[in-house]
C-alpha positions in Angstrom: 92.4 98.8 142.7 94.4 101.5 143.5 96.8 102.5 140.1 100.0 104.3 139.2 98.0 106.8 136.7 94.7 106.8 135.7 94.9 105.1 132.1 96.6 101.5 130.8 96.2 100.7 127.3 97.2 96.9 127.0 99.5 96.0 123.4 97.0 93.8 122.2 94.2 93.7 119.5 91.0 91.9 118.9 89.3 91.0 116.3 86.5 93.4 115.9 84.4 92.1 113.2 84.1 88.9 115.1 83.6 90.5 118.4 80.6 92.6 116.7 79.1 89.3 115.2 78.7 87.5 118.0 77.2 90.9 120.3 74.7 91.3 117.8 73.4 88.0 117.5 72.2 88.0 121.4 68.8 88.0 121.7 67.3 91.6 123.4 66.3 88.2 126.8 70.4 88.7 127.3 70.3 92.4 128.1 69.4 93.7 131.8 69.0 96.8 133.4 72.2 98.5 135.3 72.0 96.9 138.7 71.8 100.5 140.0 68.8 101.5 137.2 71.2 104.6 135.4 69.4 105.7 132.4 70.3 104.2 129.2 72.8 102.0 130.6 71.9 98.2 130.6 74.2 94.9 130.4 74.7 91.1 129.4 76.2 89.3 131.6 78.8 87.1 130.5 80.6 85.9 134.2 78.5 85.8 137.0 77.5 84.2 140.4 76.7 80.8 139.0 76.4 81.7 135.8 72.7 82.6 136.8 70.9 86.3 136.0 72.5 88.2 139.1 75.3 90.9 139.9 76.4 89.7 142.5 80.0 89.6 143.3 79.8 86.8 145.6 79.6 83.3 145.1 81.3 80.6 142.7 82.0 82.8 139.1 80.5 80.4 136.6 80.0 81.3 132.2 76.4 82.2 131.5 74.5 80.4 128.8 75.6 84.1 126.9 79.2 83.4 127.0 79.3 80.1 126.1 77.2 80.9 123.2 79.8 83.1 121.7 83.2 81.3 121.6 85.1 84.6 120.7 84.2 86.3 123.9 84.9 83.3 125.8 88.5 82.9 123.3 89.7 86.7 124.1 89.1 86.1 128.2 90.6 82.7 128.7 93.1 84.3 126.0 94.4 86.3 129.6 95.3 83.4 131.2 94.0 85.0 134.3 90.9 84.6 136.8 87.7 86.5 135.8 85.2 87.3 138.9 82.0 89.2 137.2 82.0 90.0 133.9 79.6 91.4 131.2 78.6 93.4 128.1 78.0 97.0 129.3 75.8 98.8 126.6 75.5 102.8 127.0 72.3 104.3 124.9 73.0 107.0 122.4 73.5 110.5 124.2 73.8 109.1 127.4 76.9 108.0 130.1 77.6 107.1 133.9 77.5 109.5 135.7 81.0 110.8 138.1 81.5 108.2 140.5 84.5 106.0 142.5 84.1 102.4 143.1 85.4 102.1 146.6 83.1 98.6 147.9 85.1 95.8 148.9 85.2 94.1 145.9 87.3 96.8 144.2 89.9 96.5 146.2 92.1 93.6 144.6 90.6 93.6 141.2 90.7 95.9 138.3 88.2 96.5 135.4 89.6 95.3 131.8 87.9 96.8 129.2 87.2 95.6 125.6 85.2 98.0 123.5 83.0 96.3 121.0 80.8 98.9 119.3 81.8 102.6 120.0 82.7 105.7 117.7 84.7 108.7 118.8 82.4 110.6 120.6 82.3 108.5 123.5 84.9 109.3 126.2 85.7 107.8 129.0 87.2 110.2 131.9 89.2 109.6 134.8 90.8 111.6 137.4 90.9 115.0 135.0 92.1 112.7 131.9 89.9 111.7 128.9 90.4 108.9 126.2 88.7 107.6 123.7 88.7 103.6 123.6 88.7 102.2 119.7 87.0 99.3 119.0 88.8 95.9 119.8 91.1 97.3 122.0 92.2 96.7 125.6 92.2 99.2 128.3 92.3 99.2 132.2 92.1 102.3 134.3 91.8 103.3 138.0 88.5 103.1 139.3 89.3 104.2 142.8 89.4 107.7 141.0 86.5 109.6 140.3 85.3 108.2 136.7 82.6 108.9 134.1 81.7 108.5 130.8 80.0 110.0 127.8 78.3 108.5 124.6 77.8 111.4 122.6 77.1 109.3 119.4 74.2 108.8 117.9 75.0 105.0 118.0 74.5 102.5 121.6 78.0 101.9 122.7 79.5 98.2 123.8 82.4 97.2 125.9 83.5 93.8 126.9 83.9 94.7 130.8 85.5 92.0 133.1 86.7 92.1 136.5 90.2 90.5 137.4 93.1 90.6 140.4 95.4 89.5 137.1 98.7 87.7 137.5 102.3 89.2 137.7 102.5 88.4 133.9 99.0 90.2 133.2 100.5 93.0 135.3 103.7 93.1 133.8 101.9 93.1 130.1 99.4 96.3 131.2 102.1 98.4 132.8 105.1 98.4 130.5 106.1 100.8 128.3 104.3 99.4 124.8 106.1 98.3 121.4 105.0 100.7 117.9 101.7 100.1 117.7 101.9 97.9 114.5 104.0 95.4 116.7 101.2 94.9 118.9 100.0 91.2 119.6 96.9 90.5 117.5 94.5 88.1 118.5 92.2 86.4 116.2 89.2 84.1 116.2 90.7 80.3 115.9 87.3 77.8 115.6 89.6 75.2 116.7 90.9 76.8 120.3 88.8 74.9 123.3 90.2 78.1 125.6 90.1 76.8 129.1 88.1 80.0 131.2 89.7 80.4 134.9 86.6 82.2 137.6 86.8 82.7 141.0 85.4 80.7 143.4 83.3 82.2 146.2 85.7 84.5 148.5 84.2 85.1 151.6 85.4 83.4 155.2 82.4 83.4 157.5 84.3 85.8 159.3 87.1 88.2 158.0 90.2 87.2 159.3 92.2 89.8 161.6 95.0 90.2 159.2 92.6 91.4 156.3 90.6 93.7 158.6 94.3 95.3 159.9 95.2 95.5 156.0 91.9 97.1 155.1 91.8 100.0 158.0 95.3 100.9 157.6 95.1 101.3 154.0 91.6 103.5 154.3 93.6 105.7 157.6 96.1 106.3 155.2 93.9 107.8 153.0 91.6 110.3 155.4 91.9 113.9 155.6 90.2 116.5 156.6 87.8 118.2 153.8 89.1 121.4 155.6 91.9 122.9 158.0 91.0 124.0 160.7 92.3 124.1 164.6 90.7 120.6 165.2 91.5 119.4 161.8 94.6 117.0 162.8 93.0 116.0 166.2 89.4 114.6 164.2 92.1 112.7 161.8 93.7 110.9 164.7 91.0 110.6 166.8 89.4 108.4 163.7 92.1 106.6 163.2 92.7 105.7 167.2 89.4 104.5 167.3 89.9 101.9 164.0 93.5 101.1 165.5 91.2 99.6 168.9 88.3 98.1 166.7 91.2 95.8 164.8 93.2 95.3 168.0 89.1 94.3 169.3 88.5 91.7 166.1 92.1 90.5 166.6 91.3 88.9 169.7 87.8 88.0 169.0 89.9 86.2 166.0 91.7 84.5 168.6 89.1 83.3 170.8 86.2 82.0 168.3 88.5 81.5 164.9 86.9 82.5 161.1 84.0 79.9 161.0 81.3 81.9 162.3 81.5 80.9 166.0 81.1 83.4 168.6 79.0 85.4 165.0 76.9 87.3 167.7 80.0 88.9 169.2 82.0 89.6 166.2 78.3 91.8 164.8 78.4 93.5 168.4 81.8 94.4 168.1 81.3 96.0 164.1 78.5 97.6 165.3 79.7 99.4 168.1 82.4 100.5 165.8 79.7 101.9 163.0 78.2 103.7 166.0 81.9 105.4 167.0 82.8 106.0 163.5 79.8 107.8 163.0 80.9 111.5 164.6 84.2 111.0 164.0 84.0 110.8 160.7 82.3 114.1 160.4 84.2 116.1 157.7 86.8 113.5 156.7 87.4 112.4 153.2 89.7 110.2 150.9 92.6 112.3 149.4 91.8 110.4 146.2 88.7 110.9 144.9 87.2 112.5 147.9 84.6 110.0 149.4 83.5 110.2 152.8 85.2 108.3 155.2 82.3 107.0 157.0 80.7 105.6 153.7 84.2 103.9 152.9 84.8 102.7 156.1 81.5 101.0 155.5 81.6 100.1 151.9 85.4 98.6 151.9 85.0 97.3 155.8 82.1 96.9 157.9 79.5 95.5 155.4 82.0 92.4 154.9 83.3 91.8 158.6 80.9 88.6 158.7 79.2 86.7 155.7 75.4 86.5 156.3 74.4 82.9 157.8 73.1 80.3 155.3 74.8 82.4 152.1 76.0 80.2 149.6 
């Protein structure tokens, strides 16, 4: 989700001897690899597609045996009183980070990334956009991962956040982005062994076809966004020739919309249609970037757009 600035830190505090307690005591058959194998970086996974072993962002978001074994964890997100889609425990090895990246796939779109470190020391930072912080222990923090991101553990210690994905309501929103009280005024937020917190997750969003208005709302927002990686004569031209061609693919899906609906009828004609536009985008796209963090426009087009036109047939 696209932010104001790069950094939020929420007014609120956690209790971090608690949080700690319950992290440890999983067992080393909680923690997994990073879905994308980055050394030293490996999670638990607290929120996911059925509560089963996956990272997966689709499907109905369900608690993992790992989260409801630690009724802290589960406390502080139901504590939001907001919907949670994938969640988990992202652990960062001593001397190593993530490496400079934007997340720019569908998913990121609408949601942001709340995070709650757990274990850290100082000498981990976490950069964004040309700005570094440090994230202390039991705090909360949400930033804009649209921009390019990464982070270091130069501790000699693994590093722990509490990392969970949200839309977030107008209160939630409200709460991140207003100016914050003194410190010491700050809502705390400890552990109550009497709370039954009621935990909200998203059910599975995907239409078996992506309805016109979303695809219109997607492409405009990504044309807004391309430029050239250089001037030049043609610079202008190669801009609007993209964007003419994604103006004819939505006015294209709009009327396949119209003839077959979103339940997967008339799926053959919908993937012939996203196709054919993959194929145009291809040269056009040639030397076009975002003007935020400088991803191509081709691999955005297809990260935020054409991968998600129509859901794959028998999906649950």
């Amino acid at each position: 989700m696209r932010l104001p600035q790069p950094f939020y830190q929420l007014p609120i505090l956690f209790d971090v001897e608690r949080l700690q307690a319950e992290v440890a005591a999983l067992p080393d058959a909680a923690w997994a690899p990073h879905p994308d194998r980055v050394p030293g970086n490996s999670a638990a996974r607290l929120i996911s597609a059925g509560g089963a072993e996956t990272d997966t962002v689709h499907g109905q978001m369900a608690p993992t045996p790992w989260l409801e074994g630690a009724p802290y964890l589960k406390q502080v997100l139901a504590g939001f009183g907001v919907v949670w889609s994938r969640s988990r425990l992202m652990r960062l090895a001593p001397g190593c980070g993530v490496p400079e990246h934007a997340d720019i796939n569908y998913h990121w779109h609408t949601r942001v990334r709340l995070h709650i470190p757990v274990f850290t020391r100082p000498e981990v930072r976490f950069h964004c956009d040309g700005q570094s912080v440090h994230m202390g222990a039991g705090e909360a923090w949400i930033f804009d991962n649209w921009r390019r991101h990464h982070v270091e553990n130069r501790a000699e210690a693994e590093r722990i956040h509490l990392v969970a994905d949200t839309t977030g309501t107008a209160g939630f929103w409200r709460f991140a982005c207003a100016e914050a009280p003194p410190r010491a005024e700050w809502r705390r937020v400890g552990w109550d062994p009497t709370a039954r917190p009621h935990l909200l997750t998203e059910a599975d969003q995907r239409f078996a076809v992506m309805p016109a208005a979303e695809v219109d709302w997607l492409v405009e927002d990504l044309c807004d966004e391309v430029t050239p990686v250089a001037d030049g004569p043609d610079a202008s031209e190669r801009v609007e020739r993209f964007r003419a061609m994604l103006a004819g693919f939505v006015q294209d899906w709009r009327q396949l919309c119209a003839l077959h609906g979103v339940s997967g009828r008339g799926r053959d004609d919908f993937l012939r249609l996203a196709g054919a536009a993959h194929k145009a985008a291809r040269p056009l796209a040639e030397g076009l970037v975002m003007k935020t963090n400088g991803a191509g426009a081709l691999l955005v087009l297809e990260k935020r757009v054409l991968q998600h036109l129509v859901a794959e047939q028998g999906a649950d």
